[in-house]
C-alpha positions, 0 to 999 in steps of 0.5 A: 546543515541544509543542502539544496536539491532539484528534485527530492522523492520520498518514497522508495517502493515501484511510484518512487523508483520510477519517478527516479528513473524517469527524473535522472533520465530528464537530468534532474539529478533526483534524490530519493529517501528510502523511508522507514520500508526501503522498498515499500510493501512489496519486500513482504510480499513472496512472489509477484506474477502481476508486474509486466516483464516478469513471465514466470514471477519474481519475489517483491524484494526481487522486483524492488532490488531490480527498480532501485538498481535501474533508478541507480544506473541513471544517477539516481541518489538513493539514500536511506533515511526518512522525511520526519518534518516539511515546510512547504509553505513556500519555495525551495521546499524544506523537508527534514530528514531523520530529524535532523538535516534539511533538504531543500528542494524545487520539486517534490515528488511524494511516493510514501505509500499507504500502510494496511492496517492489522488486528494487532496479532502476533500471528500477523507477522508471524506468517506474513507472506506464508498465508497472511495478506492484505491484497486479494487483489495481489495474492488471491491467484496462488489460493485457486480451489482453497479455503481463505478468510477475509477480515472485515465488513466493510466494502472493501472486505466485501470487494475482497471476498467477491473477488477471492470466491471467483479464484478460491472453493469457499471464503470465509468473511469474519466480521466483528458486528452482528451485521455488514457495513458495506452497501446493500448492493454489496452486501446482497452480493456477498450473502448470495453467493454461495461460496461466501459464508459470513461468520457474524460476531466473530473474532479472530484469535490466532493463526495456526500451522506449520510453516504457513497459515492452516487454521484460525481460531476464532472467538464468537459473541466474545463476553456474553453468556453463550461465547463460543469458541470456533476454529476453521480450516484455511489456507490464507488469511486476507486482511480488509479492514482499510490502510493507513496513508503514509501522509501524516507530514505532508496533512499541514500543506496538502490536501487530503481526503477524509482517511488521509489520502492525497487529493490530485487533480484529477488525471494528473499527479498534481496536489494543491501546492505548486510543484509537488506531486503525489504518486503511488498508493499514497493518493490512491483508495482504490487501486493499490497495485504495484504497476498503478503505482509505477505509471503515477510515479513517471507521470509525476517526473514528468510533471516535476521536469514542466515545472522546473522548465517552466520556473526556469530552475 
């Protein structure tokens, strides 16, 4: 059974709640799609004391309760369920939810994020919150004067490691290759400074502590003769070997960079196809923070509500 709707997000973290609120407040009588992570990363995420508003913090499922609730109070139709298949081959739009109902929609705004990738070990989810992150950026201010590890040896880890050595006493980098992939200038910098120490051909096995992250235990040149196995002392385990754009659906209309990522054009949310729009980590490599993501998410319901006005809808 189809239904018909003006303007249809998915997504539900801080681009798609607030392309919400603006969308209900322009009475578009948005309908949002909550995803597989209602909420998005932030509800694995404790404490946020980076979003404007909230002077003494609030915890990410916090945040995410209050911005559902406000996209609420103004009409927003949120929904559980996930965007499983499109067909933006022409207008209305069709998106198929759960496999089974189709939506379609004038307008979409596409707010389904962007998904860290991990080792694979059950440590990860073990102290998820308690020690483990995939943001430096986010979480790098509550390990001031400790002792963390970054994982990886690309830019990225690099940027992280920089980043934490101006908060943290000492960063750890772990990486996997006998050498840094990331660029020399990059590189340069990480190796002379003298809070960062590279452990090359290492490989993490474990987490250990109680409650929250304590240690790593690591395995240097795994499978050859002189392996060896090593353990640090840390207080928080950093993840920077790249995220996953959550764009696998929309890839056969949109336009995408080389990893995934929505291209817009350039200081708008507008993709390739006329009247969707992308907002939030899922068309954005490089900032990945919560209130970027909120300003794409309002600029893309007002882009949403030109294009309804312009196509008379």
């Amino acid at each position: 059974m189809n239904e018909k709707v003006r303007c249809l997000i998915i997504g539900s973290g801080p681009a798609g709640y607030t392309a919400a609120i603006y969308a209900s407040r322009a009475n578009l009588s948005p309908v949002l799609y909550e995803g597989m992570e209602p909420g998005g990363q932030l509800t694995t995420t404790t404490e946020v004391e980076n979003f404007p508003g909230y002077p003494t913090g609030i915890t990410g499922p916090d945040l995410m309760v209050d911005l559902k609730n406000q996209a609420e109070r103004f009409g927003t139709d949120v929904r559980f369920g996930a965007a499983t298949a499109t067909d933006l081959s022409s207008s209305p739009y069709k998106v198929t939810i759960d496999g089974e109902k189709i939506i379609e929609a004038d307008t979409i705004i596409i707010s389904t994020g962007a998904s860290a990738k991990y080792l694979g070990i059950p440590d990860e989810q073990k102290y998820a919150g308690s020690g483990v992150s995939a943001c430096a950026t986010c979480d790098g201010f509550f390990y001031r004067k400790k002792t963390v590890a970054v994982v990886g040896g690309g830019d990225t880890a690099c940027e992280e490691g920089l980043y934490l050595s101006g908060l943290a006493a000492k960063v750890y980098v772990i990486v996997r290759k006998n050498a840094l992939r990331a660029s020399k200038i990059m590189q340069d910098r990480v190796i002379n400074n003298p809070k960062i120490e590279v452990l090359f051909e290492h490989e993490t096995l474990g987490l250990t502590g109680e409650g929250v992250v304590q240690g790593a235990n690591l395995v240097k040149r795994r499978g050859q003769a002189d392996e060896e196995q090593v353990h640090i002392d840390i207080d928080g385990f950093f993840l920077a070997i790249g995220h996953r754009p959550n764009s696998g659906i929309f890839k056969p209309w949109i336009e995408t960079d080389e990893v995934g990522y929505i291209k817009t054009i350039p200081g708008t949310p507008r993709t390739n196809v006329q009247g969707v729009f992308a907002s939030g980590d899922v068309a954005d490599p490089h900032y990945r923070q919560a209130i970027t993501a909120a300003g794409t998410g309002c600029q893309a319901a007002i882009e949403a509500e030109r294009y309804l006005s312009e196509q008379g809808l």
